[in-house]
C-alpha positions in Angstrom: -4.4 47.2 -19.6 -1.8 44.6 -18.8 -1.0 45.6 -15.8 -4.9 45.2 -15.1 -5.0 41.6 -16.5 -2.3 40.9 -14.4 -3.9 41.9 -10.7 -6.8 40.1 -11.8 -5.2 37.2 -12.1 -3.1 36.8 -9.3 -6.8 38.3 -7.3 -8.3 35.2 -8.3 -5.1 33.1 -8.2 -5.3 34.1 -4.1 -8.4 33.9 -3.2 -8.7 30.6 -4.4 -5.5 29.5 -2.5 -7.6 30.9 0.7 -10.6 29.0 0.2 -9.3 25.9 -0.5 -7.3 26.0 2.3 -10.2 27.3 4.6 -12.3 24.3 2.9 -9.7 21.4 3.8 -9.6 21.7 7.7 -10.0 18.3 9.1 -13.0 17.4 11.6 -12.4 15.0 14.3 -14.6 12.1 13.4 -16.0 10.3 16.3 -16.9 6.4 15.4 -19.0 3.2 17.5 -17.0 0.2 17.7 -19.0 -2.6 18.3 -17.2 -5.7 19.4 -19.4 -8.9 19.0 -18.4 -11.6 20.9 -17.2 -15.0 18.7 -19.6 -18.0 18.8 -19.3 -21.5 20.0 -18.1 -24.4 18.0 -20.8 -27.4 18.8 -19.0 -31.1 18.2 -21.9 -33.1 16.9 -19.8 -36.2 16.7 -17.6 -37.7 19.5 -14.5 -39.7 18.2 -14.4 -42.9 18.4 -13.4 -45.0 21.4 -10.1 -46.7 19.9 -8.8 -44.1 17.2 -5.3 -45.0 18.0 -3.9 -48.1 18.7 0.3 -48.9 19.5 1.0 -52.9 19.4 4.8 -53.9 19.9 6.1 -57.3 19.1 9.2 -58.6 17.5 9.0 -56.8 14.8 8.7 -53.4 15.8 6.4 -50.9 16.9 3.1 -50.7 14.9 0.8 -48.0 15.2 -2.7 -47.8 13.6 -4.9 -45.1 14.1 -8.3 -44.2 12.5 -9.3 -40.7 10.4 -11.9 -38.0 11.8 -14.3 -36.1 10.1 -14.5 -33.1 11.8 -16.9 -30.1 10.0 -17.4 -26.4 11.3 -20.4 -24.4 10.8 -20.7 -20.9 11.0 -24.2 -20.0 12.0 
């Protein structure tokens, strides 16, 4: 009766070690790339005509120059 047990066991034990390994081949998987070109940045502003300035005198060299607000929108 043990012996019985036994076979049975390692029966079941096997054929479930064949199926799962039957049931884990890999499939090649064939996938669409789809490459989207990038948009265009639009400047709405232009900078101003003067935004940097370099005076020299006795003193030195002075340099003044003006901030710009620059914004990006993504459409």
């Amino acid at each position: 009766m043990k012996n019985t047990k036994m076979k049975n066991i390692i029966g079941f034990f096997i054929i479930t070690v064949v199926l799962l390994i039957m049931g884990c081949k890999e499939t090649p998987v064939e996938k669409e790339v789809i490459i989207l070109p990038a948009k265009t940045v639009v400047v709405e502003k232009d900078p101003p005509a003067k935004s940097t300035s370099i005076s020299l005198d006795k003193k030195g060299v002075e340099l003044k120059s003006e901030e710009l607000d620059v914004k990006i929108k993504n459409d």
